[in-house]
C-alpha positions in Angstrom: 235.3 148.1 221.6 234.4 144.5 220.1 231.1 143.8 218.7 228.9 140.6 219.9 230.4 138.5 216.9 234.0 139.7 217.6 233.6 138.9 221.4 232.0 135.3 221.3 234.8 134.5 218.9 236.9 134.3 222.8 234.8 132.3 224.6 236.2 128.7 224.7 233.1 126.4 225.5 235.2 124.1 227.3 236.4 125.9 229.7 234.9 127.7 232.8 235.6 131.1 234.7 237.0 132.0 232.8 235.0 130.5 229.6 237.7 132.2 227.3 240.6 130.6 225.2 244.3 130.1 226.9 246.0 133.5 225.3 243.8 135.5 226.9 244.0 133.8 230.7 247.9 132.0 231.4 249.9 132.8 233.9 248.0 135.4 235.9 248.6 136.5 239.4 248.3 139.4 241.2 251.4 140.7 239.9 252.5 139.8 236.8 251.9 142.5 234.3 250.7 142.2 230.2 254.7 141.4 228.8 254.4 138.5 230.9 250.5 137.2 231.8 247.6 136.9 230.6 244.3 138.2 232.5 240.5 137.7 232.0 238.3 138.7 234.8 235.3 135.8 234.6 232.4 138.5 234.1 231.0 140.6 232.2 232.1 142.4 229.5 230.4 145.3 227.2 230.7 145.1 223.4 229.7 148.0 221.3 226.1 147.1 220.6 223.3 148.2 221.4 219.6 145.7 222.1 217.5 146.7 219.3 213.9 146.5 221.2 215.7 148.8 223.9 218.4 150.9 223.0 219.1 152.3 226.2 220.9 148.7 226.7 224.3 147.9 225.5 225.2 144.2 224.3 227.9 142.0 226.4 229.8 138.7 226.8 230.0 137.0 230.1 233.3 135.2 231.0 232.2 133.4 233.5 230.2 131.0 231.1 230.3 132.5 228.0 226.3 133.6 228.2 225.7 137.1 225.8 222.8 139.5 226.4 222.8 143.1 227.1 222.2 145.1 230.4 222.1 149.0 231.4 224.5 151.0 229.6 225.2 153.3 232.5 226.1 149.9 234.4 229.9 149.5 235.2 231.2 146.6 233.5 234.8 145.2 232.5 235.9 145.7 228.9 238.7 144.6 226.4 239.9 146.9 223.4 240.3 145.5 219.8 241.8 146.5 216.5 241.8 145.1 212.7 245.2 143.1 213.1 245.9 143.8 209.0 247.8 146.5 207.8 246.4 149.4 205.9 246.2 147.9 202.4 246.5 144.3 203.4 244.5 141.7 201.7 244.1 139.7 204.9 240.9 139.0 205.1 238.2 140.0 208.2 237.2 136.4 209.4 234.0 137.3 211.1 230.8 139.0 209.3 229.1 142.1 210.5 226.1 141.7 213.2 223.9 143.5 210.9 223.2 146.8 213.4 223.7 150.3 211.3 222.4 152.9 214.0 225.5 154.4 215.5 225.1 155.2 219.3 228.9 157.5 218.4 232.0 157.1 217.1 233.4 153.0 217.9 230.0 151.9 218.4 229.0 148.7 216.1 226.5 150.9 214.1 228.9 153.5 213.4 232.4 151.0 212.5 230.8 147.9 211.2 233.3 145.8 211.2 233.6 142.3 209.5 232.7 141.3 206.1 229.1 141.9 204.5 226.4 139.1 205.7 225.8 137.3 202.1 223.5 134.6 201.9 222.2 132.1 198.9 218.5 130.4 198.5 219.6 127.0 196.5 215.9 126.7 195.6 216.1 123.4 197.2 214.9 124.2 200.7 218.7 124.7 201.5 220.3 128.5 202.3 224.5 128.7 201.6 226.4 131.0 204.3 228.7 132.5 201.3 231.5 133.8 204.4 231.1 130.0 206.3 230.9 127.9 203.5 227.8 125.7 205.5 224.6 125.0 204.1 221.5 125.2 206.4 218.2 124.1 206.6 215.4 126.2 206.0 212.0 125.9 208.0 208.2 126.6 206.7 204.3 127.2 207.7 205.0 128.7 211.2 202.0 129.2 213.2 203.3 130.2 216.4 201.8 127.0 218.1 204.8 125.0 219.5 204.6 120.8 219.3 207.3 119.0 221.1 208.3 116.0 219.3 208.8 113.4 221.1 208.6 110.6 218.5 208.0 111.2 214.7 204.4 110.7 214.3 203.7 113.6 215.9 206.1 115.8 213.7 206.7 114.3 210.5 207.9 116.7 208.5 211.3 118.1 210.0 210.9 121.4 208.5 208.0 123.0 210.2 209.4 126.0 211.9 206.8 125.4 214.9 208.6 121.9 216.2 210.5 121.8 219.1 212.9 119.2 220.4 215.0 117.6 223.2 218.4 117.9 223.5 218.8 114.6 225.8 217.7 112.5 228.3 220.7 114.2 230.7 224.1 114.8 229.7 223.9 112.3 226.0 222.9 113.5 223.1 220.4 111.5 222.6 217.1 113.9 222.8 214.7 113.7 220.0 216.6 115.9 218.4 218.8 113.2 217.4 216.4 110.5 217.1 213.6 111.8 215.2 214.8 115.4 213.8 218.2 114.7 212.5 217.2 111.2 211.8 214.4 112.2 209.4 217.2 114.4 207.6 219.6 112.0 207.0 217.5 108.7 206.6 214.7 109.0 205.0 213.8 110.1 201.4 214.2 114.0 200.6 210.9 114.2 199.3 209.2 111.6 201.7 209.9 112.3 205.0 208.4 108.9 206.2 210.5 106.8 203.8 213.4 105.5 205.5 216.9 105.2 203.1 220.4 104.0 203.2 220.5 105.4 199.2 219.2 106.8 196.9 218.1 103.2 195.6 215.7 103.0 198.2 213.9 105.9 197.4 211.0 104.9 194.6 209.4 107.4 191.9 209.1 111.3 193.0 210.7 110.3 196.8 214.3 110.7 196.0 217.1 111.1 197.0 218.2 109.8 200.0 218.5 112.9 202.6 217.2 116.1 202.7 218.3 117.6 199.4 220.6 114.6 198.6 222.8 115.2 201.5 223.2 112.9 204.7 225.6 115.1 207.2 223.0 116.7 208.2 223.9 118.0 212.0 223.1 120.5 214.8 225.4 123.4 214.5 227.6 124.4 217.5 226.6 127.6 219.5 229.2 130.0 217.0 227.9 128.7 213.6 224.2 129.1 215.0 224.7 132.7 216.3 226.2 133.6 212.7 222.5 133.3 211.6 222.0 136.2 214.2 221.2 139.6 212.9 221.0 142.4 215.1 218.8 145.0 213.1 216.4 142.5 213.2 213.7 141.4 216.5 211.2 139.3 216.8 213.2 137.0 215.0 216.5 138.7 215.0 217.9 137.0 212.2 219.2 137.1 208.3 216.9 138.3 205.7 217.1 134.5 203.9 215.9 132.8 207.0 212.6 134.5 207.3 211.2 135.6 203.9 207.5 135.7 202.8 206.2 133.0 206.1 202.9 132.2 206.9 201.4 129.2 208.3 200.8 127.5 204.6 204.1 128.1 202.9 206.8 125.4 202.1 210.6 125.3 202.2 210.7 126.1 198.3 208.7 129.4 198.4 209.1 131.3 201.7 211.3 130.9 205.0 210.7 131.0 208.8 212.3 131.2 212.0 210.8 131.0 214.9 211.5 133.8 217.9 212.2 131.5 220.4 215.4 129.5 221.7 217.0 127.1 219.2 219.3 124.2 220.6 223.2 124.5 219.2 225.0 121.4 219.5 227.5 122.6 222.7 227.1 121.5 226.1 227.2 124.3 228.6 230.3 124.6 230.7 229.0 125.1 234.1 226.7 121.8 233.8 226.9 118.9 231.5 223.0 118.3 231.5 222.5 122.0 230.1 223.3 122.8 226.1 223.6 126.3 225.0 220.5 127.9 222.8 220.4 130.7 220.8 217.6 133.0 220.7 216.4 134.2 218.3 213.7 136.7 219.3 216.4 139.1 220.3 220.1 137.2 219.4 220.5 135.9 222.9 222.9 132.9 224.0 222.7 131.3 227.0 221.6 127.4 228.1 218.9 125.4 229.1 218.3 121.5 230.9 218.9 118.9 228.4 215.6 117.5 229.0 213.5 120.8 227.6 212.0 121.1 224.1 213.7 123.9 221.7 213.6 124.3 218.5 216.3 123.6 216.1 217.9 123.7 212.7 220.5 121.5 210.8 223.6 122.8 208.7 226.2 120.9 207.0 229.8 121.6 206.5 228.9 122.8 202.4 229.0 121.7 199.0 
């Protein structure tokens, strides 16, 4: 049975019951048998995880939509087998890391098989984490206190960083929330070191304020709803998440000596199938994906594509 990781890697966010790429849903009638069609029921379907704050819940995908949570394992659900597709002895290489859960629930569960590569992440020392499997760079947050703000313009949040701001995603179906006006805008056009400093280059940034963009980069982006939920750990709550993204917080500490992430829903940059005006969150209190109106306040963090 697939894990959470392994199952999401189906879903196709741009298509609708079923949310699922073409190989897996072509030519399917009531007939037509697996030589010669292609079925996906637009539902749920179990993975082999367990929810860490109740175990006597098992992780699943949705087809319908693409949503992923967990429900009753003695629930009746639809399910789809997997293997490694190397060869004994290959050097092909897993593509997808491990969802960090180590208790087995028997033999096949996630806890027990761990598939995928080890989760292996880098502090730059520069506010910056590297995904050593992706190759992308994120953004690290600071000083969470647990009391939301929702930007709506940057003098109320002017510092991008603090793990406590939240953000629209748009006014209705754009992407133009203050997400991308204030928080990505901050990242890429203003001084690293001086938030308030606008830049087009590193010329414009005077004395300690340089350089332009937050540690010298300006493709600084919201990540899609896959990259986001590869910050997901799942032997983690409360925020289920990587070691490297929440290290040492408290409500005083910087980017440069600790890391936080909030337990709430973050904002990924994919619009949700079933409605353009909804974009898909991950949340991060438990690893849950699902989607929200446009027009809310979630939190949010950059990545760029790597050095």
């Amino acid at each position: 049975l697939p894990n959470w990781r392994e199952l999401l890697s189906l879903v196709d966010f741009g298509k609708l019951t079923p949310t699922i790429d073409d190989a897996f849903n072509n030519g399917c009638n009531g007939t037509c048998t697996i030589a010669d069609c292609s079925c996906t029921v637009p539902n749920v379907h179990w993975t082999s995880n367990s929810l860490y704050e109740n175990r006597t819940w098992g992780g699943y995908v949705s087809f319908y939509d693409g949503n992923l949570y967990a429900d009753t394992k003695s629930h009746a659900f639809f399910a789809r087998a997997v293997r490694n597709a190397a060869a004994a002895g290959s050097t092909c290489p897993q593509g997808l890391a491990v969802t960090g859960e180590t208790e087995s629930f028997g033999k096949g569960t996630d806890g027990d098989a761990r598939p995928g590569l080890p989760l292996r992440f880098r502090d730059n020392g520069d506010g910056t984490v590297d995904d050593l499997n992706t190759g992308l760079t994120w953004e690290k947050k600071q000083g969470f206190d647990n009391n939301p703000v929702d930007c709506s313009d940057a003098r109320q949040c002017p510092n991008p960083h603090e793990a406590d701001n939240r953000y629209s995603w748009g006014s209705g179906e754009a992407f133009d929330g203050s997400v991308a006006t204030v928080f990505l805008e901050q990242l890429n056009n203003r001084c690293s070191r001086n938030p308030t400093m606008p830049c087009n280059g590193d010329a414009d940034c005077s004395g300690d304020s340089g350089p332009c963009g937050f540690a010298g980069h300006r493709d600084w982006r919201l990540p899609n709803a896959k990259e986001l939920h590869a910050l997901v750990s799942y032997e983690r709550v409360g925020p289920a998440t990587v070691a490297e993204m929440n290290r040492a917080c408290d409500r005083d500490c910087t980017i440069f000596d600790c890391s936080c992430t909030a337990p709430r829903e973050h904002w990924s940059a994919t619009t949700y199938p079933g409605d353009p005006a909804w974009a898909v969150f991950v949340g991060f209190f438990d690893g849950n994906l699902f989607a929200e109106d446009k027009t809310g306040f979630r939190h949010a963090r950059a990545v760029r594509g790597g050095s």
